[in-house]
N, C-alpha and C positions, 0 to 999 in steps of 0.2 A: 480647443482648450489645451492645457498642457499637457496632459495625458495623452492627448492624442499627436503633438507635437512633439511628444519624445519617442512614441512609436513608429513615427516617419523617421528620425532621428534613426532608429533604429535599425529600423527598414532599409532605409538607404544605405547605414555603413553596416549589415551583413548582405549586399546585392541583392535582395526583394526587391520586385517588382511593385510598385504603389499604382494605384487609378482611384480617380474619383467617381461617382457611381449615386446618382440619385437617388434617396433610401428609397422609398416603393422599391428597385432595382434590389437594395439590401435586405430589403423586408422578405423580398423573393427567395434568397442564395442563401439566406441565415436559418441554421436550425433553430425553431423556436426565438421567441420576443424578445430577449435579455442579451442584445449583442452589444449594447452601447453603442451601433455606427460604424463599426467596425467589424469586417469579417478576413478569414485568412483561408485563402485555399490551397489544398496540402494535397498529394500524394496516400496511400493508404498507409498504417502505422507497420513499421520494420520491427520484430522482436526479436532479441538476442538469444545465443544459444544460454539453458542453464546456470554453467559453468564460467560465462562471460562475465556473471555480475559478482562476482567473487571480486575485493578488492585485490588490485597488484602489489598493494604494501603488506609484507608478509608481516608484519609486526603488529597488522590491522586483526581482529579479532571481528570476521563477515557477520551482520546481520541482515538474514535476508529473509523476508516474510512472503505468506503465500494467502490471500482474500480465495476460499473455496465456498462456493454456495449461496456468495452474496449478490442477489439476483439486482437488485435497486438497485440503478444508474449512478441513483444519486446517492443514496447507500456506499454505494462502489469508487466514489469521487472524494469522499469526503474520508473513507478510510485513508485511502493513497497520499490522502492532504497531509493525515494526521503521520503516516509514517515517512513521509519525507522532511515532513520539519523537527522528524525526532533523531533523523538520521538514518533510515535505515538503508542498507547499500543498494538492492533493487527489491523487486517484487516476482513472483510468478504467478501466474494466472492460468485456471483452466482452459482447455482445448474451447469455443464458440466464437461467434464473430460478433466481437466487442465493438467492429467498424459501426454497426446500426447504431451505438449509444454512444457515441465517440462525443458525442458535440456537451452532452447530458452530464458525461462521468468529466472531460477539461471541464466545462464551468463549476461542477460542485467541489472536481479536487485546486480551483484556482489557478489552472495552469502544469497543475505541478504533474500531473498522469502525462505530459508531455517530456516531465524534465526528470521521471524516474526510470532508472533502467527496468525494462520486463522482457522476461520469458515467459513461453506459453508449456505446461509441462501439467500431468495429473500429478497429484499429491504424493501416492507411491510412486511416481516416478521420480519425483525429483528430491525427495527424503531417500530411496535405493542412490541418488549420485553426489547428494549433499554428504550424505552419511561416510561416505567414501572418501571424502575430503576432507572429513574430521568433525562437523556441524553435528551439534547436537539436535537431535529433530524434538518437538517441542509442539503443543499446542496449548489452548482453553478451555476447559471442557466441567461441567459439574462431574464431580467424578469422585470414587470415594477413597481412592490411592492419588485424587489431585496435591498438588504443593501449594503453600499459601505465596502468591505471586512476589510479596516483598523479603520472601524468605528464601526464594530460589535465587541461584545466582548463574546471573542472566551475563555475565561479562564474557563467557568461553564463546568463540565460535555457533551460530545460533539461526537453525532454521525454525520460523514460527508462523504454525498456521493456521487461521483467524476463520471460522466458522460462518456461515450466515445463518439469518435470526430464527430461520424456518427449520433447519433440521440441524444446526452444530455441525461439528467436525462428524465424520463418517465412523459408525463403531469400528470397520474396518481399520481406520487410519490411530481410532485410539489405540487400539492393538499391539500398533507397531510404533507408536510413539515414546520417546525416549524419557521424555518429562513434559506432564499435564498440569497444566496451573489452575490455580484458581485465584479470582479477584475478588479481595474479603470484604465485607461489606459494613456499614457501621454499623446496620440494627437487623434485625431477623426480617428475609426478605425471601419469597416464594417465590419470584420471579428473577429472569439476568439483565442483566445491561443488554441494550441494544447493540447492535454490531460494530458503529460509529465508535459510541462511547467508549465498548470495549477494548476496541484497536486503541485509540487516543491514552488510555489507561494503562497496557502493554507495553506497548510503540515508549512512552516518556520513559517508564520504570526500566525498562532497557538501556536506555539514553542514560537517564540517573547514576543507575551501577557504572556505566562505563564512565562516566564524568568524575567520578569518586568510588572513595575504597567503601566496600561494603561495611555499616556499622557493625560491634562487636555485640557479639550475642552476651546478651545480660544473663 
């Protein structure tokens, strides 16, 4: 088909090697059912240091987010999705071997956990070297000193670190965090947003403020 005719296309002009391969053969080498025919075998994933994914345009204002606690694969894919197509400059990620779920977190982030820069770093670790380069550390959290998210202004310099569903950000890390948001809700609601939805929620309203000047408070 032509999807797959532009992937040889592809293949061919960055030097990939192509073979054809009996699927029984692909059904074998593929993690899980949903390869479409195609598989690509890779080396283990390279993460950069911290301070790497800082943009080189000093006139760039970094956004770099940090997924702590978000155990789902797919959970884990589809946040990465949402803060790459909102812009944000890389990601960090807890200390574990993401290699087991590799195949799980590319299909749910579409690719794109391939195409965002990451570092591997604990949270105080890398809010103690963000902060130090001027990043505001920043997370999500129910919290009773939280900011209302469309109210804080999200355009300075901006590290943000996105909780999973099971226990949030760490009281430890609310502690030491710089500005707590909260995502306001339209009607009286006892429960949060899931982890997906929330990053997706974050992630744009960051995008937004940087795209344009913040409206003037009435």
């Amino acid at each position: 088909d032509q999807e797959t005719a532009r992937l040889q296309r592809l293949a061919r002009g960055s030097g990939v090697p192509l073979q054809r391969l009996p699927p029984e053969r692909i059904e074998e080498l593929a993690s899980g059912g949903t390869h479409g025919g195609v598989i690509a075998v890779v080396g283990p994933r390279r993460f950069q240091e911290v301070e790497a994914l800082l943009p080189r345009d000093p006139g760039k204002a970094p956004f770099l987010a940090m997924l702590d606690g978000v155990e789902d694969p797919f959970n884990f894919g589809q946040c990465i999705r949402a803060l790459y197509a909102a812009g944000a400059d890389g990601l960090i990620i807890p200390p574990r071997n993401w290699m087991t779920a590799a195949a799980v977190v590319g299909r749910a982030s579409a690719g794109t956990s391939e195409l965002m820069p990451t570092a591997v770093a604990t949270a105080a670790e890398a809010a103690e070297l963000l902060r130090a380069h001027g990043l505001l550390v920043a997370c999500s959290a129910s919290h009773s000193g939280a900011v209302n998210l469309f109210q804080a202004d999200l355009r300075r310099p901006l590290f943000l670190v996105i909780g999973g569903e099971r226990r949030g950000v760490t009281r430890s890390f609310l502690d030491q965090a710089d500005l707590i948001l909260r995502i306001p809700y339209g009607r009286q609601l006892d429960i949060s947003l899931g982890t997906t939805a929330a990053t997706a929620v974050l992630a744009f309203e960051v995008m937004r403020q940087r795209q344009q000047a913040l409206p003037s408070a009435s």
